[in-house]
C-alpha positions in Angstrom: 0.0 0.0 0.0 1.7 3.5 -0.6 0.2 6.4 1.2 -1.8 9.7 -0.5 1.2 11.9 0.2 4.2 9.6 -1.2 4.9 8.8 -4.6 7.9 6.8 -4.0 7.1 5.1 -1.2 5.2 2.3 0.0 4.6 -0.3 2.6 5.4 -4.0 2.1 2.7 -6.8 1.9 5.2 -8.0 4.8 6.3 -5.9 8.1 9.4 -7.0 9.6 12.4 -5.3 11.3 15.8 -5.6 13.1 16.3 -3.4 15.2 19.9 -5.1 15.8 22.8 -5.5 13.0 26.0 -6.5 13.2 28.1 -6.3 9.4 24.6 -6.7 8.1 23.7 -9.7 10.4 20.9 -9.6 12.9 22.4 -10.1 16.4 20.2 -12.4 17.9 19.9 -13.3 21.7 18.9 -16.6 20.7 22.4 -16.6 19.0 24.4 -15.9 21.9 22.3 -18.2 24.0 22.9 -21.6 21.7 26.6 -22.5 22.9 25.5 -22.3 26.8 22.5 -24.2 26.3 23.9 -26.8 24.2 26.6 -26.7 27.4 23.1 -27.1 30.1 22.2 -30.0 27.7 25.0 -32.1 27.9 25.7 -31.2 31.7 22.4 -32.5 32.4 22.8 -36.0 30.4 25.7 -36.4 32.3 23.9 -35.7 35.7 21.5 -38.5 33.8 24.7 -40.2 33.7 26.1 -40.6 37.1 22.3 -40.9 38.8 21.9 -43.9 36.6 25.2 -45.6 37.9 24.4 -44.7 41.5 24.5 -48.0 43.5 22.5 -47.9 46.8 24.4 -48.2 50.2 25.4 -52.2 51.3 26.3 -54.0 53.8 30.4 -55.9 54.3 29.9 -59.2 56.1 33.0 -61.0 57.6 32.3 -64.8 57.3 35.1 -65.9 59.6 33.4 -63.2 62.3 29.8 -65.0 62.4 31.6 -68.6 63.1 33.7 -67.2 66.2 29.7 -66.0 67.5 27.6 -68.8 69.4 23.9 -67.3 70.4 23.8 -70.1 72.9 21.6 -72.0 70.7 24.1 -75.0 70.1 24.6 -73.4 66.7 27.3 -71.2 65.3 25.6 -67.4 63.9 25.2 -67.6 60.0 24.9 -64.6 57.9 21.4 -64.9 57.5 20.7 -64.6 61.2 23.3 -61.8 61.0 21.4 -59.8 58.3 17.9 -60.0 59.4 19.0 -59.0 63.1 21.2 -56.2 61.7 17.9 -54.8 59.4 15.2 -55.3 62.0 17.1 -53.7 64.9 20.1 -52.2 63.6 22.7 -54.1 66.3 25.2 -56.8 65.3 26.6 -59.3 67.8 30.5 -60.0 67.6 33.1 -61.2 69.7 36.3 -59.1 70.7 37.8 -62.4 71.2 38.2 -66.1 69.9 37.5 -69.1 71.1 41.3 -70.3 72.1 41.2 -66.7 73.4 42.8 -64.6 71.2 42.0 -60.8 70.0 39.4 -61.4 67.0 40.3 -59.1 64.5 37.0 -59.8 62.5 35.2 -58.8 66.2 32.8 -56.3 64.2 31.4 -58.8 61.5 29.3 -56.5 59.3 29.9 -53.1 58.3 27.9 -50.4 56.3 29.3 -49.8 53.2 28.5 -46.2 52.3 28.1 -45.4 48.5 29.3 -42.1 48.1 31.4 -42.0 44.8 29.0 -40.3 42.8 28.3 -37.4 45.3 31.6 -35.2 44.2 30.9 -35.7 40.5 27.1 -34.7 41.0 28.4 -31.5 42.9 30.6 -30.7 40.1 28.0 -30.7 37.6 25.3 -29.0 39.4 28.2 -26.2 39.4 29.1 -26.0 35.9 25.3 -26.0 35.4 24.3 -23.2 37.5 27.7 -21.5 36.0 26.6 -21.9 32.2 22.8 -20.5 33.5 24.8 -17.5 34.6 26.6 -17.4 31.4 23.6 -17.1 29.9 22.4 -14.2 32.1 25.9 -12.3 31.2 25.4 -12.6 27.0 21.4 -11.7 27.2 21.4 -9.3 30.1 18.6 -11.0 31.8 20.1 -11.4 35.5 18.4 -12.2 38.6 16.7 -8.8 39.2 14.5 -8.6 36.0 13.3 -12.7 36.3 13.1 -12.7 40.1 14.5 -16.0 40.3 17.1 -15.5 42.9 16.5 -12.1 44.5 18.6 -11.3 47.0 17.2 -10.3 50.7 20.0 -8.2 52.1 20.3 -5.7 49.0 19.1 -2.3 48.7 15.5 -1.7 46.9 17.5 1.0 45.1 20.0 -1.5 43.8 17.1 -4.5 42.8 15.8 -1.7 40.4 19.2 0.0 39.3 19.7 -4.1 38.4 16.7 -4.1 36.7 16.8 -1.0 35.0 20.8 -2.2 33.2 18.4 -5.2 32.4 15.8 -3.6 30.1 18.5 -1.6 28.9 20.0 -4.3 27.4 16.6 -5.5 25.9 15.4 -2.4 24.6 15.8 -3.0 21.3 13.7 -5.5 21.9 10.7 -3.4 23.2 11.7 -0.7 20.2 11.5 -3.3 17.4 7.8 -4.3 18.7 6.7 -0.7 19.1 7.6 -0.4 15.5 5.5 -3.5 14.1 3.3 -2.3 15.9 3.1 1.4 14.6 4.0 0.6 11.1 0.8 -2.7 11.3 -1.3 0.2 12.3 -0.3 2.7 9.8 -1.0 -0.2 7.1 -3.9 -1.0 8.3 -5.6 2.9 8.4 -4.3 2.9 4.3 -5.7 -0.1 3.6 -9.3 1.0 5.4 -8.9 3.9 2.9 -8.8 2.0 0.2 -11.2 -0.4 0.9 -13.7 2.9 0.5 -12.0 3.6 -2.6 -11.4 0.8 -4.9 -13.0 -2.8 -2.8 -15.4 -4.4 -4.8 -17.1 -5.3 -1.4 -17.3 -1.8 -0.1 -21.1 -2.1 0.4 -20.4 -5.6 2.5 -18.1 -3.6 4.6 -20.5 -1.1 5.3 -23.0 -3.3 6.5 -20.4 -5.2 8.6 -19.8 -1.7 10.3 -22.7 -0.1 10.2 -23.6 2.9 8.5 -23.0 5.7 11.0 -19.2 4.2 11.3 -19.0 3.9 7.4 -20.0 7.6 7.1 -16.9 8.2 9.5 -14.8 6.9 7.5 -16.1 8.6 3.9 -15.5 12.1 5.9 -11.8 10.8 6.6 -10.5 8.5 3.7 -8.9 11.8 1.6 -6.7 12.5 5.0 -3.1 12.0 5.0 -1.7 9.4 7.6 -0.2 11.8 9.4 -3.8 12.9 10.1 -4.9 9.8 12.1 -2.6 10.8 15.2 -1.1 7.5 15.4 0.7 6.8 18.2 2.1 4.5 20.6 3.5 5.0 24.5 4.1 2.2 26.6 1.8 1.0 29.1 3.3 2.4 32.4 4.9 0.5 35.2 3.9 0.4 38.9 6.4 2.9 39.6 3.9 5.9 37.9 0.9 4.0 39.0 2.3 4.6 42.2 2.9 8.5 42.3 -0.4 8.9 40.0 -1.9 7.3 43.1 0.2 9.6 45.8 -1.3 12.4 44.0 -4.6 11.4 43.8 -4.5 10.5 47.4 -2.8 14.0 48.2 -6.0 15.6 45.9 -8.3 13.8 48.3 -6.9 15.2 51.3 -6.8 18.5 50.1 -10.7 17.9 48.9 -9.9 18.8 45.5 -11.5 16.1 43.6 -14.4 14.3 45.2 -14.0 10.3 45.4 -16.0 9.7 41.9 -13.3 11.9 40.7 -10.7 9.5 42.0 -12.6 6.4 41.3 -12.7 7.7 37.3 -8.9 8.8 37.4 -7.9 5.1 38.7 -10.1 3.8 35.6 -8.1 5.4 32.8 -5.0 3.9 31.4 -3.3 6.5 30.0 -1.1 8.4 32.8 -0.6 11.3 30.7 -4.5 11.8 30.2 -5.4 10.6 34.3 -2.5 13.9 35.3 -4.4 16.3 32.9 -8.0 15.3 34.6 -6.0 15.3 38.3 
């Protein structure tokens, strides 16, 4: 579509942008984000890995230390006896000494054995994990402030937000590029209505989709430029002006300047510009 007031110029069937080049590359986030997650990937198939060769904790049992035990039933102590007592009560009877009275070396005849080869490995990965997550905070500028993942409880309010802030600085191009699809869609779309008055075969359809008091709206406006349709577009505002819009519709109400439907239709409107101006 190409607009009343150009003759050179026209919008593409297609809107796209790019708000980021590099030597005439886009420079995606996505892009600096692959190496670290293939990294995450294979960190977590090995934490796959070593849980899947994890052997549960046993039990050492010293043969020649059950025959030197007699449980005074005529009948020497054989390591099935020895494993159900040790499982049911967690106690194991030995001997410190043999029967031709000599110090019994095997006087402790089972002992725990205590799987714990995989626990250093597992450490190690959950560290380069957490390390390649940070990685990925550095290259996109996302850190712990702007997802709230990890916030910390002894910092400043000041410096969560100064955190924040360096964070949508970093993806404001972001924010830019979609304010500009945006704009330009709508810019596109306002031509398009004109010419659907103009040249559409299904103008009368139209009209009767919109009604007729809306269709005589738009005869009075379809010779305007664009530049006449006031397009704009602000972004929505945070909880920081919420906030003073409300301090000063809370200091109006003290004051008795505005009444409380006053107030109640200020709080309604979305537009902070337009809620000062009725303040």
């Amino acid at each position: 579509v190409r607009p009343n007031s150009a003759n050179q110029f026209a919008f593409p069937n297609y809107i796209a942008t790019a708000p980021r080049m590099y030597k005439g590359v886009p420079e995606s986030l996505v892009r600096r984000m692959v190496p670290f997650a293939d990294l995450i990937q294979m960190t977590h198939l090995k934490i796959q890995q070593v849980v899947s060769r994890v052997v549960p904790d046993g039990v050492f049992i010293d043969a020649d230390g059950l025959n030197e035990v007699d449980l005074g039933e005529g009948g020497a102590y054989n390591p099935e006896d020895a494993l159900r007592l040790y499982f049911q009560t967690g106690s194991v009877v030995g001997r410190s000494y043999t029967q031709d009275g000599e110090f019994n070396n095997a006087r402790v005849p089972i002992t725990q054995l205590t799987a714990n080869s995989g626990n250093g490995k597992m450490q190690m990965l959950i560290s380069n994990y957490n390390h390649y997550l940070n990685m990925i905070r550095a290259v996109t500028g996302l850190n712990e402030a702007r997802d709230g993942s990890t916030p910390d409880p002894n910092s400043l309010v000041g410096i969560q937000k100064l955190a924040a802030l360096n964070s949508n600085t970093a993806t404001r191009h972001i924010l830019e590029g979609s304010l500009y699809l945006t704009r330009t869609l709508a810019e596109c779309l306002a031509i398009r209505t004109a010419d659907v008055l103009e040249y559409a075969d299904f103008k009368d359809e139209f009209a009767m989709q919109i009604g007729k008091y809306n269709m005589g709206l738009l005869e009075d406006i379809k010779n305007l430029y664009l530049y006449d349709f006031g397009i704009f577009i602000e972004v929505a505002p945070d909880e920081e002006q919420k906030q003073m819009l409300e301090q000063n519709i809370q200091m109006a109400l003290s004051q008795k300047d505005i009444s409380l439907e006053d107030a109640i239709d200020i709080r309604e409107l979305k537009n902070i510009k337009m809620a000062n101006q009725l303040l």
